[in-house]
Every structure is written in C-alpha cells, then in structure tokens.
mmCIF file of the N, C-alpha and C atoms, coordinates in Angstrom:
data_MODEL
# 
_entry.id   MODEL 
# 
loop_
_atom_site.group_PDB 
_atom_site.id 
_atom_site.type_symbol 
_atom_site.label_atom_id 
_atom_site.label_alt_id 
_atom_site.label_comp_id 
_atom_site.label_asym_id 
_atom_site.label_entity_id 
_atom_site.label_seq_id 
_atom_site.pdbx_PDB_ins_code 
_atom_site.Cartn_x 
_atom_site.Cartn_y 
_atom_site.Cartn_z 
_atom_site.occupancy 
_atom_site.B_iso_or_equiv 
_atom_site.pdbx_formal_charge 
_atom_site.auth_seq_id 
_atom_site.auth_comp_id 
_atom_site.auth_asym_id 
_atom_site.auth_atom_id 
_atom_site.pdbx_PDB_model_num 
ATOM 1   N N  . UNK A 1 1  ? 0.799   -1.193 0.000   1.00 0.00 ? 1  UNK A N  1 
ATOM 2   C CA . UNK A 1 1  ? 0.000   0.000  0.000   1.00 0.00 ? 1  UNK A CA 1 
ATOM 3   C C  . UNK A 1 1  ? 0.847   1.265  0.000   1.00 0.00 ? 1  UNK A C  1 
ATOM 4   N N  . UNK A 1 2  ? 2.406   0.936  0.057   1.00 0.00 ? 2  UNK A N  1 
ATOM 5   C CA . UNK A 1 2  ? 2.904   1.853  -0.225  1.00 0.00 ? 2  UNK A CA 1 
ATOM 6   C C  . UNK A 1 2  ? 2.641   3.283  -1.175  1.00 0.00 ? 2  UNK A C  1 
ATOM 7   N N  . UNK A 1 3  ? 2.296   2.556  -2.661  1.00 0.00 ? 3  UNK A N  1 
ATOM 8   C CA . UNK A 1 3  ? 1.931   3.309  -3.661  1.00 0.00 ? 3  UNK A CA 1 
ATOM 9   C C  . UNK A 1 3  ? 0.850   4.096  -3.408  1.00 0.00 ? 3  UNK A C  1 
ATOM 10  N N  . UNK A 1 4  ? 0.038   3.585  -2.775  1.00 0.00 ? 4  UNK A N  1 
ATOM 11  C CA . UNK A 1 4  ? -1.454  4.288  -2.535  1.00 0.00 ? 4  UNK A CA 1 
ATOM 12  C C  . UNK A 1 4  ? -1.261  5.312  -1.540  1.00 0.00 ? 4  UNK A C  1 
ATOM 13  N N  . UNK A 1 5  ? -0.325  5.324  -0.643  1.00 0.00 ? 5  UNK A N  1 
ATOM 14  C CA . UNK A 1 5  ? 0.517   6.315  0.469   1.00 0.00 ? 5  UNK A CA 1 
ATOM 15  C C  . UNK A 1 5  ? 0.899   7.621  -0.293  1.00 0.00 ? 5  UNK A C  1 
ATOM 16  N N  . UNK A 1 6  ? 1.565   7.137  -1.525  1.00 0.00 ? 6  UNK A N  1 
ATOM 17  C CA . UNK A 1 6  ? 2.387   7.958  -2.110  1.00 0.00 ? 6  UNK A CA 1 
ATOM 18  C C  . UNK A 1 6  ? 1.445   8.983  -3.030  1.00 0.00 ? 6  UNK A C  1 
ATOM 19  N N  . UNK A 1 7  ? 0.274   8.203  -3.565  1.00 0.00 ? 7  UNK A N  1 
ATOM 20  C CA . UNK A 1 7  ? -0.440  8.675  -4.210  1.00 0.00 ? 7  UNK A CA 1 
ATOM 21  C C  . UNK A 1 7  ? -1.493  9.629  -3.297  1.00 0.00 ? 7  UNK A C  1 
ATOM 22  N N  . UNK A 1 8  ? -1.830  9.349  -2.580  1.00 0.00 ? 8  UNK A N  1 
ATOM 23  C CA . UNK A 1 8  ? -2.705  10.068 -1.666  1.00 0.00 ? 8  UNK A CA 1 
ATOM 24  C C  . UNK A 1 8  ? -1.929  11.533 -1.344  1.00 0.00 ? 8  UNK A C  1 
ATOM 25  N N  . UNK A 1 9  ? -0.689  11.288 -0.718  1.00 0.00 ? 9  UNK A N  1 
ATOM 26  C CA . UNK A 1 9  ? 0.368   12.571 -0.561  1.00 0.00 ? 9  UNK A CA 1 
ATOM 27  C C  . UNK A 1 9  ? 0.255   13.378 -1.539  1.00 0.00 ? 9  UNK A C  1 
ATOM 28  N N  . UNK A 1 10 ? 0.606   12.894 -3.357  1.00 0.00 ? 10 UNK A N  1 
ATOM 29  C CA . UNK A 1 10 ? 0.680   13.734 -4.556  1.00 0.00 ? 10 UNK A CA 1 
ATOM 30  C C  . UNK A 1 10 ? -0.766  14.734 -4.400  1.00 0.00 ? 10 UNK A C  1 
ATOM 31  N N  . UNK A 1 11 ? -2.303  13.780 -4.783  1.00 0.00 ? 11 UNK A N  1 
ATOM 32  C CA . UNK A 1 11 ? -3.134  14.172 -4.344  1.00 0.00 ? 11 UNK A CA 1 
ATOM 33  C C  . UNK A 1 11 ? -3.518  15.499 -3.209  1.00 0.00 ? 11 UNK A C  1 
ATOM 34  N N  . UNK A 1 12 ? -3.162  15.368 -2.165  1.00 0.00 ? 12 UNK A N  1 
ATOM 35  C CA . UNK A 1 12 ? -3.311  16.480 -1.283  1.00 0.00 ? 12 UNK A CA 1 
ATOM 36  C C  . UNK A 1 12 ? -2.558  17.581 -1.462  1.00 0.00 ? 12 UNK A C  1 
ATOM 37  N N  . UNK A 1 13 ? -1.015  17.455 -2.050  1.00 0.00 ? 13 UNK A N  1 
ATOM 38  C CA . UNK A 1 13 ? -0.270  18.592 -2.274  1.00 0.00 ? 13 UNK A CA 1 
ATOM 39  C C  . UNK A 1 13 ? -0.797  19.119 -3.763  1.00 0.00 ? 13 UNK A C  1 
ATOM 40  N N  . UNK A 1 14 ? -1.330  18.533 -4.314  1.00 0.00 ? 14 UNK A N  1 
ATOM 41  C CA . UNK A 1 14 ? -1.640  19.461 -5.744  1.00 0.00 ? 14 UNK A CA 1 
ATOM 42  C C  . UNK A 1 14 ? -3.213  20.022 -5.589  1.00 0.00 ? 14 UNK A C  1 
ATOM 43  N N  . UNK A 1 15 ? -3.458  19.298 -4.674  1.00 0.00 ? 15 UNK A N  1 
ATOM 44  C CA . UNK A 1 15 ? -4.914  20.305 -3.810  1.00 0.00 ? 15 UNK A CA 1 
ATOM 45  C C  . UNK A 1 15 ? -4.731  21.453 -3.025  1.00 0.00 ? 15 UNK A C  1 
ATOM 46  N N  . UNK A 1 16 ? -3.496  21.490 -2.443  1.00 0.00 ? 16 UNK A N  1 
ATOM 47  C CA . UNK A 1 16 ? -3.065  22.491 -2.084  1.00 0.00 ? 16 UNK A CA 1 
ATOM 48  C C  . UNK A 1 16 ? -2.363  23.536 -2.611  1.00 0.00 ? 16 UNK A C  1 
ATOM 49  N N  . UNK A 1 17 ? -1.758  22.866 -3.611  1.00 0.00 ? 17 UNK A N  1 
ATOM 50  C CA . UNK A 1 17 ? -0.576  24.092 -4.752  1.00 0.00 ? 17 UNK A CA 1 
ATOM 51  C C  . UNK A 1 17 ? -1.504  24.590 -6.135  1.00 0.00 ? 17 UNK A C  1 
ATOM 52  N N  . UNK A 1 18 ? -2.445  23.397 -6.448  1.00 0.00 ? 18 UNK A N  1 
ATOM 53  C CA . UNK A 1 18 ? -2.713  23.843 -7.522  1.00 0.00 ? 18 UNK A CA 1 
ATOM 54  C C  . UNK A 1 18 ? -4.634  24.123 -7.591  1.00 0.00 ? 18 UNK A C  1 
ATOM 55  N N  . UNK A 1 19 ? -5.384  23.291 -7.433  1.00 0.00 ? 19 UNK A N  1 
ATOM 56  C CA . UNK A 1 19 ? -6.383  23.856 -6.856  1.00 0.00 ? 19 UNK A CA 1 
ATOM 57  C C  . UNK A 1 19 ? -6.748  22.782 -6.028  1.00 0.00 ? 19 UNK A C  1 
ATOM 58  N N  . UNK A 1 20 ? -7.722  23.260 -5.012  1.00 0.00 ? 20 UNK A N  1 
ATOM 59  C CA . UNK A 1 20 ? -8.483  22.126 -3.781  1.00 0.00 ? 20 UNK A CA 1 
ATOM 60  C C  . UNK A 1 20 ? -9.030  21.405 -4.651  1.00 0.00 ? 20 UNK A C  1 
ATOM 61  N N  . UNK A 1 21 ? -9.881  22.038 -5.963  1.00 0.00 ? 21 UNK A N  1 
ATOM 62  C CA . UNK A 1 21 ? -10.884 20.614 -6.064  1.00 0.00 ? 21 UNK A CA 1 
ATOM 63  C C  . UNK A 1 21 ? -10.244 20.126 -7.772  1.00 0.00 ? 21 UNK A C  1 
ATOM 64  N N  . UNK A 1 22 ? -9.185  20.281 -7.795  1.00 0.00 ? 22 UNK A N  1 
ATOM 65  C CA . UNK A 1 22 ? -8.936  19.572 -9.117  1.00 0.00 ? 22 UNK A CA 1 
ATOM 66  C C  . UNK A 1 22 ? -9.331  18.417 -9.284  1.00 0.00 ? 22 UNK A C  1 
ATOM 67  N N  . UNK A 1 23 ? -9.476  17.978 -10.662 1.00 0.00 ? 23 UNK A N  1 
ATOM 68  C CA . UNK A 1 23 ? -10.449 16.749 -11.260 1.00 0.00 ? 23 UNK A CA 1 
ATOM 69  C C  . UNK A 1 23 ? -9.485  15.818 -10.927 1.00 0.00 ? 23 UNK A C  1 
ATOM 70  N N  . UNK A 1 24 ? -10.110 14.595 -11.159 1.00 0.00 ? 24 UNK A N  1 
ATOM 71  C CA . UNK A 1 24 ? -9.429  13.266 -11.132 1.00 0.00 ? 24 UNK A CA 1 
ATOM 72  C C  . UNK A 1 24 ? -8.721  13.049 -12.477 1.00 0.00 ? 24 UNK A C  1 
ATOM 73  N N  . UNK A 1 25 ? -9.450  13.559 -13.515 1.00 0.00 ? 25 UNK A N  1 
ATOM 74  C CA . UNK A 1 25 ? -8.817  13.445 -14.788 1.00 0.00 ? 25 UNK A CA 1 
ATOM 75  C C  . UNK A 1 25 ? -7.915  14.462 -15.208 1.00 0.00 ? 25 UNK A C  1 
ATOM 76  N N  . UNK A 1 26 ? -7.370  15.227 -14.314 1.00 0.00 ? 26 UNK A N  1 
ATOM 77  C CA . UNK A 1 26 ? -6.543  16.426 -14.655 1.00 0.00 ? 26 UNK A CA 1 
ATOM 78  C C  . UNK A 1 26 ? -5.348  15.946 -13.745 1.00 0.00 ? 26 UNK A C  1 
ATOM 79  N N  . UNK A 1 27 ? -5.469  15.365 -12.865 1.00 0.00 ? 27 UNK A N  1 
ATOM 80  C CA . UNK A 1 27 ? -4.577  14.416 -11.831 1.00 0.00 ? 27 UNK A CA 1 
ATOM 81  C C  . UNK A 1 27 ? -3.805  13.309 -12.794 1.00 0.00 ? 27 UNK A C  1 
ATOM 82  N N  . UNK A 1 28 ? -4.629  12.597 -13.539 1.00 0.00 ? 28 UNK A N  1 
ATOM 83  C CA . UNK A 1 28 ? -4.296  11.598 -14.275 1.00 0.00 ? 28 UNK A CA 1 
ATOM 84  C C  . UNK A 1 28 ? -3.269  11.819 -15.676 1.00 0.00 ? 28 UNK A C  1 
ATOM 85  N N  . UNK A 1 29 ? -4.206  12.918 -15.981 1.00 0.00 ? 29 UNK A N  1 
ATOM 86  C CA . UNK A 1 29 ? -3.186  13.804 -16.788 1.00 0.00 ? 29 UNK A CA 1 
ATOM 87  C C  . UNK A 1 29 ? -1.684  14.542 -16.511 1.00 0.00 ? 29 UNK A C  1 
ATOM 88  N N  . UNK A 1 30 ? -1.832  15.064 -15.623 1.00 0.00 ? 30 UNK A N  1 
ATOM 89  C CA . UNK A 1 30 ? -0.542  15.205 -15.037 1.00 0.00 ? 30 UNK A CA 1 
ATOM 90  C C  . UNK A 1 30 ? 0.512   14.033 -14.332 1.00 0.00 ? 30 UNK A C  1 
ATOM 91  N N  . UNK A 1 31 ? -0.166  13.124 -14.278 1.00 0.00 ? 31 UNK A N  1 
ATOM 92  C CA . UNK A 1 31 ? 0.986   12.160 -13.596 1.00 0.00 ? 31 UNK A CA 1 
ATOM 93  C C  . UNK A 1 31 ? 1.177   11.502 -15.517 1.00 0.00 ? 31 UNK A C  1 
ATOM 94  N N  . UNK A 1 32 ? 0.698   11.212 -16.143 1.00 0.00 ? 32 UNK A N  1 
ATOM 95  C CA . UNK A 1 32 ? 1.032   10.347 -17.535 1.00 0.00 ? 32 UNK A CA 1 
ATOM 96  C C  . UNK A 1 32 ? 2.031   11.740 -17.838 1.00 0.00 ? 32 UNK A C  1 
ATOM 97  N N  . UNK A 1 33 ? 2.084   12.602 -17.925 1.00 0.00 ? 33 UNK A N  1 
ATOM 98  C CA . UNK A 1 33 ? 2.509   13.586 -18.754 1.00 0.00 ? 33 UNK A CA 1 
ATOM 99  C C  . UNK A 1 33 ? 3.997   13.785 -17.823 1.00 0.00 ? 33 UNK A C  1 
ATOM 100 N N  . UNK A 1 34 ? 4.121   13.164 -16.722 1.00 0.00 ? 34 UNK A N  1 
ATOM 101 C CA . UNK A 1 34 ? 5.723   13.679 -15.793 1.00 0.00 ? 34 UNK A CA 1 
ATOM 102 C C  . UNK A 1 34 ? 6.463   12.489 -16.191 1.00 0.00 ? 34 UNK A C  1 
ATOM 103 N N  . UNK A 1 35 ? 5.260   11.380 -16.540 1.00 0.00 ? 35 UNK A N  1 
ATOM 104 C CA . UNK A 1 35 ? 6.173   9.872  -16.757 1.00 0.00 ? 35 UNK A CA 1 
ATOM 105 C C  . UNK A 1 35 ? 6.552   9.638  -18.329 1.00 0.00 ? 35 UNK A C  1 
ATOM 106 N N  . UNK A 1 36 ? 6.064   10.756 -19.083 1.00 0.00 ? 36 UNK A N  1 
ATOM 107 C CA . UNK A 1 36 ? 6.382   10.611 -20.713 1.00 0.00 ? 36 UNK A CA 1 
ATOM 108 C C  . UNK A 1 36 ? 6.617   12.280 -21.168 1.00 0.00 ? 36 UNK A C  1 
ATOM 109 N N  . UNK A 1 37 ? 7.577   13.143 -20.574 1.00 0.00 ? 37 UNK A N  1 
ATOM 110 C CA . UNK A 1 37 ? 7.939   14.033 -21.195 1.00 0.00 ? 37 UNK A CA 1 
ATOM 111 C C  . UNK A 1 37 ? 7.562   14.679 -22.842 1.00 0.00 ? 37 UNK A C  1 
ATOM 112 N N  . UNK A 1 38 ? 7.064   15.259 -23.058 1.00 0.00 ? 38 UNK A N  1 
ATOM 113 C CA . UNK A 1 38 ? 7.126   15.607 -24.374 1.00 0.00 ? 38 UNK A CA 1 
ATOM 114 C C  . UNK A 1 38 ? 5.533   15.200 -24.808 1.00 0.00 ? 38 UNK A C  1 
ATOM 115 N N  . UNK A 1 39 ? 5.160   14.034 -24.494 1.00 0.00 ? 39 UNK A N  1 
ATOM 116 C CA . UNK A 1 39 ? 3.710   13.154 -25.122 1.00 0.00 ? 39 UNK A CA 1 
ATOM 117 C C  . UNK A 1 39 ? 2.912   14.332 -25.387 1.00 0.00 ? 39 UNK A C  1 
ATOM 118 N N  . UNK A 1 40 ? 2.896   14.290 -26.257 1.00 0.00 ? 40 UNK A N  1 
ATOM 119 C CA . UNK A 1 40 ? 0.958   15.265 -27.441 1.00 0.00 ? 40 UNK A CA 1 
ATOM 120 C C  . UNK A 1 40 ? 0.170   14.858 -27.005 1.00 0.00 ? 40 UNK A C  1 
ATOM 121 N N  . UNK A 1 41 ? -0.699  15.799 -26.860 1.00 0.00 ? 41 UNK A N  1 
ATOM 122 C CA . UNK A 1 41 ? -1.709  15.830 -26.777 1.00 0.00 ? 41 UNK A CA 1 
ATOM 123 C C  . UNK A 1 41 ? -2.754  14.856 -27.703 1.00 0.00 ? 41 UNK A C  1 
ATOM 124 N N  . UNK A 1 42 ? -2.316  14.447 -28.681 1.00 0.00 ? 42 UNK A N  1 
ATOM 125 C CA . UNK A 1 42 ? -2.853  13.036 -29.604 1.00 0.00 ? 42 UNK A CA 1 
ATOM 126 C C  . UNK A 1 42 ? -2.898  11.704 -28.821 1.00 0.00 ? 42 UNK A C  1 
ATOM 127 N N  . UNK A 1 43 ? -1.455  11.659 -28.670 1.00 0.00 ? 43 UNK A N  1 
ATOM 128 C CA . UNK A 1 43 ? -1.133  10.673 -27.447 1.00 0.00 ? 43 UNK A CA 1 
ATOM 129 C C  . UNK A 1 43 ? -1.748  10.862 -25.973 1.00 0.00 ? 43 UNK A C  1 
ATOM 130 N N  . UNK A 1 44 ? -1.824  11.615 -25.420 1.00 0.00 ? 44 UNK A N  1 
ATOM 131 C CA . UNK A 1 44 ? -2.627  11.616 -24.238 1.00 0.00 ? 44 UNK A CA 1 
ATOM 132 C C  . UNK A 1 44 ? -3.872  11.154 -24.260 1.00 0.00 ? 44 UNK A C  1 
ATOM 133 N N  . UNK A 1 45 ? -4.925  11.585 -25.498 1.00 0.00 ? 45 UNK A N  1 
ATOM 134 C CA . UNK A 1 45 ? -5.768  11.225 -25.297 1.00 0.00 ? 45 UNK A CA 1 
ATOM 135 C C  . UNK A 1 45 ? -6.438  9.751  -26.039 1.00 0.00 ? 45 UNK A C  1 
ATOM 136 N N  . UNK A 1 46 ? -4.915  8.832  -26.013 1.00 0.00 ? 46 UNK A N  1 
ATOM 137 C CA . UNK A 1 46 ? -4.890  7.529  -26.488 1.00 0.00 ? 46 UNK A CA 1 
ATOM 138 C C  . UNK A 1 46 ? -4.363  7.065  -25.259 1.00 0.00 ? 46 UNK A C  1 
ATOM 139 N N  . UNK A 1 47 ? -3.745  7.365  -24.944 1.00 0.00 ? 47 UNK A N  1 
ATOM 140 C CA . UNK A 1 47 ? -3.001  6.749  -23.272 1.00 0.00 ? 47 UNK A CA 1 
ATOM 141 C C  . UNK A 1 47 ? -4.352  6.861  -22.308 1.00 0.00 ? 47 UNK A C  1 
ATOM 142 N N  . UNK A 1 48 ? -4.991  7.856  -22.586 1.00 0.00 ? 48 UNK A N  1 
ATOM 143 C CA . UNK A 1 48 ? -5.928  7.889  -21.097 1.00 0.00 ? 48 UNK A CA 1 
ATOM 144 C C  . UNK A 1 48 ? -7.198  8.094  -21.672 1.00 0.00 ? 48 UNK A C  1 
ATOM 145 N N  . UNK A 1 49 ? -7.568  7.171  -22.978 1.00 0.00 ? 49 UNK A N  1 
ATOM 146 C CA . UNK A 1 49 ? -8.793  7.128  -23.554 1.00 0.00 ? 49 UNK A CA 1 
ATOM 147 C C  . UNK A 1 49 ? -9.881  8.505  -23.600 1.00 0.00 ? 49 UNK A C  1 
ATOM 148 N N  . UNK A 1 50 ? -9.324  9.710  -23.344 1.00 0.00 ? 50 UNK A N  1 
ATOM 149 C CA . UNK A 1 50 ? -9.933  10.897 -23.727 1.00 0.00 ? 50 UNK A CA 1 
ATOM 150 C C  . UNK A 1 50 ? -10.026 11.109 -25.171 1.00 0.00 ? 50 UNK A C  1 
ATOM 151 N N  . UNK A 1 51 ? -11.192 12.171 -25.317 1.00 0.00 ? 51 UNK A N  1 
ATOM 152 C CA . UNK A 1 51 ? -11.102 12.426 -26.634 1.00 0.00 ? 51 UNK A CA 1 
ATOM 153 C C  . UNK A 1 51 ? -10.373 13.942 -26.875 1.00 0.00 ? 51 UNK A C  1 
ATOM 154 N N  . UNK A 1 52 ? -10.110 14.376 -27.881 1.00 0.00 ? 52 UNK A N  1 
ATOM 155 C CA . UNK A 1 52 ? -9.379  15.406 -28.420 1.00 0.00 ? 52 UNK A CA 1 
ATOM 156 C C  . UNK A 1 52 ? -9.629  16.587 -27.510 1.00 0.00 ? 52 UNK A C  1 
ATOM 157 N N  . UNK A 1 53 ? -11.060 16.981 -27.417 1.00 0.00 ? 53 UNK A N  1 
ATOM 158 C CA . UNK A 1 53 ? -11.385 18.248 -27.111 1.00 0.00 ? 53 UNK A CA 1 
ATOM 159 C C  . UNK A 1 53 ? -11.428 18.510 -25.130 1.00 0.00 ? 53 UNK A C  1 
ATOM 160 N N  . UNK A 1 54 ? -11.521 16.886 -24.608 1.00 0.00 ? 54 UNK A N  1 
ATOM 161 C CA . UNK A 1 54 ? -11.354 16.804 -23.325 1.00 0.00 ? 54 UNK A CA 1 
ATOM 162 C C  . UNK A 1 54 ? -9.702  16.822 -23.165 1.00 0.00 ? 54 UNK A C  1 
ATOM 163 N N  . UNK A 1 55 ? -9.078  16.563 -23.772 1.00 0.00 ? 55 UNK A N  1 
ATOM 164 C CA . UNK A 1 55 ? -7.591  16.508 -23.489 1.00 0.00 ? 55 UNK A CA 1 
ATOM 165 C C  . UNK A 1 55 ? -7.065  18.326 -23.605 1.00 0.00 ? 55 UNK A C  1 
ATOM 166 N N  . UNK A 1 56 ? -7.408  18.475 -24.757 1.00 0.00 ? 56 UNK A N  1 
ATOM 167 C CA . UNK A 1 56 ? -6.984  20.197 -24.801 1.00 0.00 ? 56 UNK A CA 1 
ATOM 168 C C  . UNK A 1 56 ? -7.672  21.335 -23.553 1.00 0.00 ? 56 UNK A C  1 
ATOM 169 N N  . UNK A 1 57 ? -8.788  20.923 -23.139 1.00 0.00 ? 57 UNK A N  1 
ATOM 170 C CA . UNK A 1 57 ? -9.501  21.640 -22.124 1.00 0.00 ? 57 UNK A CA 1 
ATOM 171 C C  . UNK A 1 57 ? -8.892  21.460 -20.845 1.00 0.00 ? 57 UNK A C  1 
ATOM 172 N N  . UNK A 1 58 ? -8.336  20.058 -20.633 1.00 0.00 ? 58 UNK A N  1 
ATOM 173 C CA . UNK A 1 58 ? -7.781  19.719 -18.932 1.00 0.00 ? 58 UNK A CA 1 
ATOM 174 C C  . UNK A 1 58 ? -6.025  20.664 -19.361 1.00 0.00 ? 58 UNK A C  1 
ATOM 175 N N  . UNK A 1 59 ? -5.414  20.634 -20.473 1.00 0.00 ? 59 UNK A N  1 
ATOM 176 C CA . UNK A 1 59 ? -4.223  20.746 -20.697 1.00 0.00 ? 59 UNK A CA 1 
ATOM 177 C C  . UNK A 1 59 ? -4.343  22.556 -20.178 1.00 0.00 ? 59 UNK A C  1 
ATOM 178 N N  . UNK A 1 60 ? -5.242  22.784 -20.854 1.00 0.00 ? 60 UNK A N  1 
ATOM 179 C CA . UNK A 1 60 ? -5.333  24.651 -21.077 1.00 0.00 ? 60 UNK A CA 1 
ATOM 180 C C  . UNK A 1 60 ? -5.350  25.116 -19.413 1.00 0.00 ? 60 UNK A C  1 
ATOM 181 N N  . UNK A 1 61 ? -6.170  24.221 -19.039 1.00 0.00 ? 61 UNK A N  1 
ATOM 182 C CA . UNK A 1 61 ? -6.324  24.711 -17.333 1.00 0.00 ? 61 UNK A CA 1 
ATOM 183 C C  . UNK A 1 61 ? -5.707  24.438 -16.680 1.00 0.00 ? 61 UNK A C  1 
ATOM 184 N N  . UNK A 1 62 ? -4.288  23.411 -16.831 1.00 0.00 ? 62 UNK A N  1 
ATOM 185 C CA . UNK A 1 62 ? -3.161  23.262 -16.413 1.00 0.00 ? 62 UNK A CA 1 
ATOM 186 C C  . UNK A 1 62 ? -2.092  24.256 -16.570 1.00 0.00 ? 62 UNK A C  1 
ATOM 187 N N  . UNK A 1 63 ? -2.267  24.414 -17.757 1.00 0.00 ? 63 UNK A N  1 
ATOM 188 C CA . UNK A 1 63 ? -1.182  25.586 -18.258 1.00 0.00 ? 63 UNK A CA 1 
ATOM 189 C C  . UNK A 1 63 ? -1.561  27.100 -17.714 1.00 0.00 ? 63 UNK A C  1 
ATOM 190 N N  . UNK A 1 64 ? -0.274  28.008 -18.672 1.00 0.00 ? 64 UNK A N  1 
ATOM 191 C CA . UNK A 1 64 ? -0.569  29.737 -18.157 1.00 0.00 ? 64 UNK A CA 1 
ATOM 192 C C  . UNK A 1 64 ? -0.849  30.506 -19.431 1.00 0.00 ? 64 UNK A C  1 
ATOM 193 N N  . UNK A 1 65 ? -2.049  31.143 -19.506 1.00 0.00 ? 65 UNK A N  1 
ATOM 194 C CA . UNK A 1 65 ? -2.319  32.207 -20.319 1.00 0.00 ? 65 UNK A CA 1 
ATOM 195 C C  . UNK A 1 65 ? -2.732  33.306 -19.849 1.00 0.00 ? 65 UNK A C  1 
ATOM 196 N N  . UNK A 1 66 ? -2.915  34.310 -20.952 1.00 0.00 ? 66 UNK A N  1 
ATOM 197 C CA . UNK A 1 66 ? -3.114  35.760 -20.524 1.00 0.00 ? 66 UNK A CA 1 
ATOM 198 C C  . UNK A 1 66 ? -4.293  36.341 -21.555 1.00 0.00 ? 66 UNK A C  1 
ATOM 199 N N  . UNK A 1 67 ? -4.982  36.333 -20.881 1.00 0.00 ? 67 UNK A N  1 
ATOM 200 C CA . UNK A 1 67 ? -6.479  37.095 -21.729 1.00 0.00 ? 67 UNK A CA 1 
ATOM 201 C C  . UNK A 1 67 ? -6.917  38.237 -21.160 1.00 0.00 ? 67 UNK A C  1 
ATOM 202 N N  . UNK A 1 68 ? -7.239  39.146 -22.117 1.00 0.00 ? 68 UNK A N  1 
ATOM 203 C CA . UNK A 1 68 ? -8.096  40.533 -21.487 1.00 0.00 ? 68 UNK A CA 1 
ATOM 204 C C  . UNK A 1 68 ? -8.961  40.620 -21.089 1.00 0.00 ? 68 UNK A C  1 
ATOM 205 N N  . UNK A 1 69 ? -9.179  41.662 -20.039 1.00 0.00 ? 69 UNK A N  1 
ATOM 206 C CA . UNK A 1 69 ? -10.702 41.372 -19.408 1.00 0.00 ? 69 UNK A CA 1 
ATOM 207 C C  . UNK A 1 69 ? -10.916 42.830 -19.842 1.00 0.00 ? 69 UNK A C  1 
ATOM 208 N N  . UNK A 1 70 ? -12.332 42.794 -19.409 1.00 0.00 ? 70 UNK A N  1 
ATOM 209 C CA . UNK A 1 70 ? -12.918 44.086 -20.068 1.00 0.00 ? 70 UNK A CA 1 
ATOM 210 C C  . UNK A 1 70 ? -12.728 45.165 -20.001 1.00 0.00 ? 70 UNK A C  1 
ATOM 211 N N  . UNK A 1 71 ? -11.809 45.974 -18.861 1.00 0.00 ? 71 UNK A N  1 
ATOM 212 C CA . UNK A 1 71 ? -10.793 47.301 -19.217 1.00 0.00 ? 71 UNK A CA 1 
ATOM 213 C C  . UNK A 1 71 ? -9.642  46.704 -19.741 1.00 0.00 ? 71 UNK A C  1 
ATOM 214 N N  . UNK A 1 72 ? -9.719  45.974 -20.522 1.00 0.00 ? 72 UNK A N  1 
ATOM 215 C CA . UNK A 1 72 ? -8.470  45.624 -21.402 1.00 0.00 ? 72 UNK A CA 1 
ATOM 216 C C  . UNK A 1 72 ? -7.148  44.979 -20.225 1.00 0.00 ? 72 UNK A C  1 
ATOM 217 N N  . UNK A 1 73 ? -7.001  44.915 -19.398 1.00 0.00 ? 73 UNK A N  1 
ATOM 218 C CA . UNK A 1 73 ? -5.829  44.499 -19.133 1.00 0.00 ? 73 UNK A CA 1 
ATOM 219 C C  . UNK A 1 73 ? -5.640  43.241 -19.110 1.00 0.00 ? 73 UNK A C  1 
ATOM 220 N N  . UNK A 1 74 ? -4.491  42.722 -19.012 1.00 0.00 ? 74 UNK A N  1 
ATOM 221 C CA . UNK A 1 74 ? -4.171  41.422 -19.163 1.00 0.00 ? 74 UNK A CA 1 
ATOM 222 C C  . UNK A 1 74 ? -4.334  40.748 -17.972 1.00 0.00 ? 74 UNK A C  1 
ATOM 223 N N  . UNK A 1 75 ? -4.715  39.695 -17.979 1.00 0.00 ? 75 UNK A N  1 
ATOM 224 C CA . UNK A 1 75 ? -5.413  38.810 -16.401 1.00 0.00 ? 75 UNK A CA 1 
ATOM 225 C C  . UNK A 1 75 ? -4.579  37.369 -16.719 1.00 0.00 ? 75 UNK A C  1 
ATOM 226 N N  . UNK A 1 76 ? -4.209  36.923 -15.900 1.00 0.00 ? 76 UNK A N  1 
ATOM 227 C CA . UNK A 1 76 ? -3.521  35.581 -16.020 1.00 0.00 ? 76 UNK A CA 1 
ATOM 228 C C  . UNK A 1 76 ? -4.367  34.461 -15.589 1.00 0.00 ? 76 UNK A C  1 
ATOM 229 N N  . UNK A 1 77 ? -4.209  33.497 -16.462 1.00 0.00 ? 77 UNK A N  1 
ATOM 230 C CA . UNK A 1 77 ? -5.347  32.324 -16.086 1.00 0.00 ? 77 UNK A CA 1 
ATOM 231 C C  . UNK A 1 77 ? -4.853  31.314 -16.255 1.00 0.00 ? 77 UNK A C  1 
ATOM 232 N N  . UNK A 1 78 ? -5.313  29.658 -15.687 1.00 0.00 ? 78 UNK A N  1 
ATOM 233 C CA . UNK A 1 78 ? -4.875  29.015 -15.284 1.00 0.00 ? 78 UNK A CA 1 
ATOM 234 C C  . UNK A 1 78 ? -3.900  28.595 -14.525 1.00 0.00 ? 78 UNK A C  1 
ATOM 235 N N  . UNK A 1 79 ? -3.922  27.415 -14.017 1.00 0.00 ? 79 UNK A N  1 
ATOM 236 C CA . UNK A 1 79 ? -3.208  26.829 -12.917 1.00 0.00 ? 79 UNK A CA 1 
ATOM 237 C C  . UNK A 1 79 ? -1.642  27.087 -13.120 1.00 0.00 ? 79 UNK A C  1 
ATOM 238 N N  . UNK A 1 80 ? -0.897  27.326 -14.296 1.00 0.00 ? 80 UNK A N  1 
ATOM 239 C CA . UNK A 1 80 ? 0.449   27.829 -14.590 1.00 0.00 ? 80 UNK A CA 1 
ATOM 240 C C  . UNK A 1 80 ? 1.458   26.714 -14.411 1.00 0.00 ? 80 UNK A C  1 
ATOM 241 N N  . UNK A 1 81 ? 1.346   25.575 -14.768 1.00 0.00 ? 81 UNK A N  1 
ATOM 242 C CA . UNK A 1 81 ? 1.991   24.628 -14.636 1.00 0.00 ? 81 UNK A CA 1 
ATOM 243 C C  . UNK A 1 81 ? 2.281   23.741 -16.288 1.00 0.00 ? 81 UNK A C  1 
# 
C-alpha cells in the first residue's frame, strides 16, 4: 500500500498548490505527462482514452495564459503549470 501512500500525498499537495478541487482526470493527466515528457496531446488522449477536445480543455487549465478582461488588461489564467 505503499503506492497508494504515495499517491494520496501527490493528491493532497496538488490540492493544495494547484487547486483544492482539481479533477481526477486532470490528476491523471498530469501524472502520464511527468512519466512521458514531451507526449501530445494526440497521445494523451490515447493513453488515457480521452477524446481530443477533453484533453486540450484539462491541458489549457493546467497551463498559463493571458487574456483581457474588459478594461483591457491582461489577467492571467490558469493553474500555470
């Protein structure tokens, strides 16, 4: 049960660093993606049976962008990872 120790730990610290209620499938995504460097987004969503448009949506909210909000300034969004 080691593993399940270990996994539970990952779990709580990326609830804490990255958001409290992140998905299970954004969890899943991020652990395939530390164990295969580089893997596309094609590939991800063959590794973890997602389809195209669920893989780009968990990826975007993982990542960091910058969109304007309505006095124009730039607002930073997503989790930045």
């Amino acid at each position: 049960m080691k593993g399940i120790d270990r996994f539970e730990r990952a779990v709580r610290y990326l609830r804490k660093e990255v958001n409290e209620e992140i998905p299970a499938q954004q969890i899943l995504l991020l652990i395939t993606v530390s164990q295969q460097e580089g893997i596309t987004q094609h590939a991800l969503g063959e590794a973890l049976g997602m389809l195209g448009g669920s893989v780009s949506r968990n990826v975007r909210s993982l990542a960091q962008w910058a969109e304007r909000s309505k006095d124009g300034n730039l607002v930073q969004k997503g989790a930045g990872l």
